[in-house]
C-alpha positions in Angstrom: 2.7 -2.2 0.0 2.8 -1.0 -3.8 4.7 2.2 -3.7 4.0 5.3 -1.8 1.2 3.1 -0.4 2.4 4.9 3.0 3.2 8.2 4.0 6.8 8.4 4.4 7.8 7.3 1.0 6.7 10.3 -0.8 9.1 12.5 1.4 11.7 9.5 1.3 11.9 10.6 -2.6 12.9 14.3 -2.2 15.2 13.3 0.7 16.5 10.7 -1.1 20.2 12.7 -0.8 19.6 12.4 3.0 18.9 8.7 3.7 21.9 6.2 4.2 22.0 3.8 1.1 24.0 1.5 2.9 25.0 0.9 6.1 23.6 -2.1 8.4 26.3 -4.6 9.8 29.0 -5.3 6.3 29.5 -2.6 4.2 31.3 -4.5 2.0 30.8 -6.2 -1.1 29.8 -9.4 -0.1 28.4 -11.5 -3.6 31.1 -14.0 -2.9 31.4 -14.1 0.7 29.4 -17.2 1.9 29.1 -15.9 5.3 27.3 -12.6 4.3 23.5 -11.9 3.3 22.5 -8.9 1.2 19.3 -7.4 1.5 18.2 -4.4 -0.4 15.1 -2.9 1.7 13.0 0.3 0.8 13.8 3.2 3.2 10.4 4.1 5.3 11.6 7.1 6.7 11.6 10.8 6.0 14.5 11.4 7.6 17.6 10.8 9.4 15.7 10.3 12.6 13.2 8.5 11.0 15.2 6.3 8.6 14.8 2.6 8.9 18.2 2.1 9.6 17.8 1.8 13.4 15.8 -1.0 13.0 18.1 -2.6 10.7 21.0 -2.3 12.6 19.5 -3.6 15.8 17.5 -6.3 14.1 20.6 -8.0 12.1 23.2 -7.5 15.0 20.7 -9.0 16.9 20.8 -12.1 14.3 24.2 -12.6 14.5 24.8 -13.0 17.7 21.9 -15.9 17.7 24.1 -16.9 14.1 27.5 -16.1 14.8 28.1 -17.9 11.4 25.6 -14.9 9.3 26.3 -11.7 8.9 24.2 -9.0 6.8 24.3 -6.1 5.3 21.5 -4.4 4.4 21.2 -1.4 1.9 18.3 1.1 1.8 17.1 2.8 -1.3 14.3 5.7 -2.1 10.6 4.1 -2.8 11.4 5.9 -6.3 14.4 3.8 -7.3 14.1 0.6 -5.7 12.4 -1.5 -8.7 14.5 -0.2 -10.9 17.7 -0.9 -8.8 16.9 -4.5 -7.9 15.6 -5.0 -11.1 19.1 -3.9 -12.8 21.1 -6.0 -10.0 18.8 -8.9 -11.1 20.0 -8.6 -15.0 23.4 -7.7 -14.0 23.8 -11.1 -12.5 24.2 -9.3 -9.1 21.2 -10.3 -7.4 20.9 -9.2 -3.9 19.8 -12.7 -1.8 16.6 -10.9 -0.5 14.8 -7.7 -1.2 11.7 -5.7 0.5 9.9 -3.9 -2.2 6.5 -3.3 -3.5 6.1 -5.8 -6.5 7.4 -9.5 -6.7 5.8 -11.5 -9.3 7.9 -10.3 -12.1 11.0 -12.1 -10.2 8.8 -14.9 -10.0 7.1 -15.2 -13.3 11.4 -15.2 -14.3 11.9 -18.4 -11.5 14.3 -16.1 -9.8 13.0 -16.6 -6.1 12.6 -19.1 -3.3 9.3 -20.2 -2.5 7.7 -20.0 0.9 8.0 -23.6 1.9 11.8 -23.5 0.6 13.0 -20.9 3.3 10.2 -20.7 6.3 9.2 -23.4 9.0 5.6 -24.4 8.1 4.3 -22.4 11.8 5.8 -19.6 9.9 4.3 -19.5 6.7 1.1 -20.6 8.0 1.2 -17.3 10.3 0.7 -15.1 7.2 -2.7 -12.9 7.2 -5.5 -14.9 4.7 -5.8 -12.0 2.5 -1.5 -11.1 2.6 -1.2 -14.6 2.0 -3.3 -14.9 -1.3 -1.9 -12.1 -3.1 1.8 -13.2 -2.5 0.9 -16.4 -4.4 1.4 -17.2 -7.8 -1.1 -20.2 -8.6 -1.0 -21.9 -4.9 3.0 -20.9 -4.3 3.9 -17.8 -1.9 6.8 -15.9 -3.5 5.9 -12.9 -1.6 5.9 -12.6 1.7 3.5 -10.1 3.5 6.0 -7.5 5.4 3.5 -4.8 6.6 0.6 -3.8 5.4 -2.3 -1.3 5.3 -6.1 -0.7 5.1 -8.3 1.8 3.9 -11.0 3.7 5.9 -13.2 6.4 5.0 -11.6 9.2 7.8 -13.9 12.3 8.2 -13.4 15.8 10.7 -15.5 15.7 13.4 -15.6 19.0 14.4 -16.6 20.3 10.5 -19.4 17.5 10.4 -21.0 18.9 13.5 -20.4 22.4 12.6 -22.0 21.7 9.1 -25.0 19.4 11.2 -24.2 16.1 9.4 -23.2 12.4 10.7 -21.4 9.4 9.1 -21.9 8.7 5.5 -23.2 5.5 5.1 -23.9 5.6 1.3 -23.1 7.5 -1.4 -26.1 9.6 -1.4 -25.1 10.2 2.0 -21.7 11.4 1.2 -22.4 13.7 -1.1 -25.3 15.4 1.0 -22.9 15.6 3.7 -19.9 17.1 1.0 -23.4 19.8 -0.1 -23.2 20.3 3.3 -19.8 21.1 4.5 -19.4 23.4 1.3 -22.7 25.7 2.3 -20.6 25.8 6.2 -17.5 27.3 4.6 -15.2 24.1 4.3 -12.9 24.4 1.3 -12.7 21.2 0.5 -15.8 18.7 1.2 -14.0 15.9 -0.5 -10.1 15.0 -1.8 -10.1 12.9 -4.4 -6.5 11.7 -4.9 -6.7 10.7 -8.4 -3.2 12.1 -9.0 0.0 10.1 -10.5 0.7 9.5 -6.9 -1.6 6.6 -5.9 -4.7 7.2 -8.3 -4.6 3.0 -8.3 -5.7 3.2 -4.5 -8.6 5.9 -4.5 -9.9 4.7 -7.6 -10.1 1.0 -6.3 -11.9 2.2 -3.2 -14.8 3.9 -5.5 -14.8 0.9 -7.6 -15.2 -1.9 -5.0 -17.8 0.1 -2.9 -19.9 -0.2 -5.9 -19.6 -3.6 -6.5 -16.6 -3.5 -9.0 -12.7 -4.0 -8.6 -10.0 -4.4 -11.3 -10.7 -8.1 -11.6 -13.7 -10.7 -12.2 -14.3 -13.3 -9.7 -12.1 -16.1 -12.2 -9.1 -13.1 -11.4 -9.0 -11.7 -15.1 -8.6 -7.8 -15.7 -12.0 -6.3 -15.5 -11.0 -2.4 -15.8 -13.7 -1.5 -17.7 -17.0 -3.3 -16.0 -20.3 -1.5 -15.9 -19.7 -0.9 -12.8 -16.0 0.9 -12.5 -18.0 3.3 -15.7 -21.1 4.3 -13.7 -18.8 4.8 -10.6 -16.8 7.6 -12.2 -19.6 8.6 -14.1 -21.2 9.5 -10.5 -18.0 10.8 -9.3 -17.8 13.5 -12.2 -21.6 14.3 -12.0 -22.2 14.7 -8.3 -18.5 15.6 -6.7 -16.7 16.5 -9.1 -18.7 18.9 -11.3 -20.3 20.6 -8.2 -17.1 21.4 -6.9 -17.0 19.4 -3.8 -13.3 18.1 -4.1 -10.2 20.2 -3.6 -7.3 21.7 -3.1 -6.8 21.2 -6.6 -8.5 18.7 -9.7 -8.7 15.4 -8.6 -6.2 14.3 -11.7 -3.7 16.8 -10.5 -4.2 15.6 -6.4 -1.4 13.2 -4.9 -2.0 11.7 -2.1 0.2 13.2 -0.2 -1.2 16.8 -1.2 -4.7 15.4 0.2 -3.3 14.4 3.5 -1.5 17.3 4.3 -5.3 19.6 4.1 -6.9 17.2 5.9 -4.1 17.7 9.0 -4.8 21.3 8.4 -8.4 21.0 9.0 -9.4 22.3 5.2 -10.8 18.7 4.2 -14.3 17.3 5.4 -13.5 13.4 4.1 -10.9 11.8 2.5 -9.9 7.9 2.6 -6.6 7.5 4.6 -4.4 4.6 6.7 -3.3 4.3 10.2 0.0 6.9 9.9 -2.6 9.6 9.0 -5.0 9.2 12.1 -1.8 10.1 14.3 -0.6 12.6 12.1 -3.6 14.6 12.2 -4.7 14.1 15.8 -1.2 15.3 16.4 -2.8 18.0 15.0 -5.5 18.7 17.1 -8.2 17.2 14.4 -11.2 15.0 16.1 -11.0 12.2 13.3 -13.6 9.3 13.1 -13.4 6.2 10.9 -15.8 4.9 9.1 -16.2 1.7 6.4 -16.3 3.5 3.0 -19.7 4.1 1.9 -21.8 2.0 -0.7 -23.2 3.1 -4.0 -27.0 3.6 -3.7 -28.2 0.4 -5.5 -26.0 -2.1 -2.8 -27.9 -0.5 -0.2 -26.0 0.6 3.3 -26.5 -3.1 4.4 -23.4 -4.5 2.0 -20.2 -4.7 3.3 -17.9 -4.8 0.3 -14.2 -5.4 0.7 -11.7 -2.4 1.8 -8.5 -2.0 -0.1 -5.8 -3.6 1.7 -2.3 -3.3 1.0 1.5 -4.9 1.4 5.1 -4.7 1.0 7.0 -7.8 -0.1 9.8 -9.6 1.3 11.6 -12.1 -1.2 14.4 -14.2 -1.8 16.8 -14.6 -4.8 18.1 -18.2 -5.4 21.3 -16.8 -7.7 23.5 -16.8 -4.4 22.5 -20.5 -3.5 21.9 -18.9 0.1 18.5 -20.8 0.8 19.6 -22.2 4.3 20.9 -18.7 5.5 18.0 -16.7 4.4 15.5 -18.9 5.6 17.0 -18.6 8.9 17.0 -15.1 8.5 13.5 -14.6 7.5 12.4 -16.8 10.4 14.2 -14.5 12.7 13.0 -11.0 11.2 9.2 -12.5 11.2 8.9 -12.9 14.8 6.3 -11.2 16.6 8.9 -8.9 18.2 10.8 -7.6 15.7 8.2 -7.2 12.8 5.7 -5.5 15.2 9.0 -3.3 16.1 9.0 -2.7 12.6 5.4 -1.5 12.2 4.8 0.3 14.9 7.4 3.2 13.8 5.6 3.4 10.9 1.7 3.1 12.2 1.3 0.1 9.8 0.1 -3.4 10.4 1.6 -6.6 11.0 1.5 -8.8 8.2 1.0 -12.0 10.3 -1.7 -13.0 12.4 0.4 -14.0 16.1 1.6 -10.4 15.9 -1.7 -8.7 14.7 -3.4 -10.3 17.3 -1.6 -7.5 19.7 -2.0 -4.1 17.9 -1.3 -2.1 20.9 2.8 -3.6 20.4 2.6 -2.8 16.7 2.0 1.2 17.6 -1.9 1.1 16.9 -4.1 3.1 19.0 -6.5 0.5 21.5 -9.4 1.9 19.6 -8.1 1.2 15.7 -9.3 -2.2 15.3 -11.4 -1.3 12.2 -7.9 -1.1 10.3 -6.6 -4.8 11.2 -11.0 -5.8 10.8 -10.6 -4.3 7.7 -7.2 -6.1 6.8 -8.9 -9.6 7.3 -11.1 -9.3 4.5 -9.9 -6.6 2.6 -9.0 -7.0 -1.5 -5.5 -6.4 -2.6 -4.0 -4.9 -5.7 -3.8 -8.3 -8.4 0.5 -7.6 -7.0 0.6 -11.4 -8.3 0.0 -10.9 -11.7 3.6 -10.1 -13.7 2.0 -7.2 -15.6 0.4 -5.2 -12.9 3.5 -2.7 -12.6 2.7 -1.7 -16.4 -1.2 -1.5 -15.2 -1.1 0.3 -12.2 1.2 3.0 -13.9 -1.2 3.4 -16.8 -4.1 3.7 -14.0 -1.9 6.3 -12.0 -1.4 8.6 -15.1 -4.5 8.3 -16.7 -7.5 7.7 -13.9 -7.9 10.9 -13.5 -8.7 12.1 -16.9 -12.3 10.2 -16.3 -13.4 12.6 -13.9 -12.2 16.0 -15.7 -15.2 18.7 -17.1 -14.5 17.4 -21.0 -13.5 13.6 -19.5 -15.2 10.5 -20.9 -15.4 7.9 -18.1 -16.1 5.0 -20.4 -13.3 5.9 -23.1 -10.8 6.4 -20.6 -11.4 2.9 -19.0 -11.4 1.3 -21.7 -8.1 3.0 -23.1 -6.6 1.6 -19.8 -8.3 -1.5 -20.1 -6.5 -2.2 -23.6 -3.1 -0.8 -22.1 -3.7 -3.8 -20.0 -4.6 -6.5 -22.4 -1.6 -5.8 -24.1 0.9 -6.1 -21.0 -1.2 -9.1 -20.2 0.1 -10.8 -23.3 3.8 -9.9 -23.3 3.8 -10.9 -19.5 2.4 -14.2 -19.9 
């Protein structure tokens, strides 16, 4: 899914020393070696016992013994380099024949990849998730294809709503009565408001869609600045923000991972979160419920706007000439076994709908529908639009800034929205 989406990556980063760059099936340099495939795949893990290598290995020395013919090699990079590394192979005229990363549609703006329907049997690319499917597309081609993905839920500590006499926020009125709440019971933080460099792009699409807002219009076009993305961090600031209802620290100094860590400590009330989380913190002893994120007032608790879903691409290069060999490759990798192999280690979903249909196999709990519900219809980043890298780092550094004492929602929106106009035109 777009960086740091998940967990793991964020620790990846400062372990980055630790966690094998290379080392599934050839180690060597294979550019010119006919029989060899090189894929360059994000590490998910936070460790040496976690690392993504052991799925690797198995998965491509399982492949060649069904392809005597194939081997690959596979090297993992840090979350933090991984664009950047690819992205210098790609101009080096080193291109690896296939990469797993969090952004695509720059390769595929340049006509540097494979399409779908070049490398996958049509059962195969038909299997993709609806909403997966649409934001791997450029115009009606898939360049991306969906690898795992992720929803958003509003999570909430049991044991701290009962103590503080409050149920399940259905609105925003709601949630902030129930934040008034916790705070007057002692909880130090009602609220975390990620809106650090971290992932401020996911938090702050959650607020914006459960008021009837989004980064883009219905025709897809950049709509940073709407009425409605201004009046939803206008309420942020007045009614969480200024009472002091968020924590541990300001909401534009709050990464993600910061966030999750209080809330497996038991020191948040609410925060939104993904799968990984609800394990981590009922491994700590925490009673968390689930809930759809709550709707600004005038939608009424009745609406059911999108959650935020989110992916990590697969892709192809066509520099090698390798078509044939990936495609049977990526047939192989997307079958139900060995992608919900994949997921489950990591507590994320499947990106295809024959292996989503089990979520038990993909290392979900029985009772975690909602996530996969949620995943059906939920509203991904606009990953398919070649300037969204630029965007999403100008939201991620500058969201936060909205919600501070002396911030100016509406100016800050529109500073971004004109940071993305700009990209917009020397993307396109």
């Amino acid at each position: 899914m777009q960086r740091r989406i998940f967990g793991p990556r964020a620790a990846a980063v400062a372990l980055g020393l630790l966690i094998p760059l290379t080392g599934c099936g050839d180690t060597g340099n294979s550019a010119g070696d006919s029989g060899t495939l090189r894929l360059v795949a994000a590490e998910y893990g936070d460790s040496q016992a976690t690392s993504s290598k052991a799925f690797w290995d198995k998965v491509t020395a399982d492949f060649t013994s069904a392809n005597p013919g194939i081997k690959v090699q596979v090297q993992l990079l840090p979350w933090a380099d991984i664009d950047r590394e690819v992205s210098r192979m790609v101009k080096a005229g080193n291109a690896p024949d296939m990469a797993l990363m969090g952004s695509y549609s720059d390769f595929a703006a340049q006509d540097k990849l494979y399409s779908a329907d070049e490398l996958l049997s049509v059962t195969a690319e038909a299997n993709f998730l609806q909403p997966l499917a649409e934001a791997g597309s450029v115009g009606n081609t898939l360049y991306g294809l969906p690898w795992v993905a992720s929803s958003r839920l509003l999570f909430y500590n049991q044991g701290l709503f009962k103590q503080a006499g409050v149920s399940e926020p259905k609105t925003w009125s709601d949630l902030k009565s129930a934040a008034k709440a916790l705070k007057d019971k002692g909880v130090k933080y009602p609220y975390a408001l990620p809106l650090g460099p971290e992932e401020a792009h996911a938090e702050a699409m959650i607020w914006e869609l459960s008021n009837g807002g989004g980064y883009s219009d219905s025709s897809g076009n950049y709509n940073l600045a709407s009425d409605q993305n201004i009046q939803t961090f206008r309420w942020l600031k007045d009614n969480l923000v200024g009472p002091g209802l968020t924590g541990p620290v300001p909401p534009s100094q709050l990464n993600r991972a910061d966030a999750f860590a209080a809330f497996t400590r038991g020191e948040v009330g609410m925060l939104n979160g993904y799968p990984q989380l609800l394990h981590e913190a009922r491994a700590k002893g925490i009673d968390v419920r689930t809930a759809a994120m709550p709707v600004a007032d005038n939608l009424g608790s009745g609406e059911s706007p999108p959650a935020v879903g989110v992916a990590d691409w697969m892709m192809a290069f066509k520099q090698n000439g390798k078509r044939a060999e990936i495609g049977k490759f990526l047939d192989f990798i997307y079958e139900d076994k060995n992608l919900s192999d994949f997921a489950g280690r990591y507590h994320l979903l499947p990106s295809t709908v024959s292996a989503s249909r089990n979520p038990s196999g993909a290392g979900l709990d029985s009772n975690d529908q909602f996530f996969l519900t949620a995943l059906r219809g939920a509203q991904l980043y606009p990953v398919n639009d070649p300037s969204w890298v630029t965007v999403s780092d100008t939201i991620k550094r500058s969201i936060g800034r909205a919600v501070e004492p002396n911030g100016d929602p509406k100016a800050v929106l529109e500073e971004i929205a004109a940071t993305a106009n700009e990209a917009g035109k020397k993307k396109h």
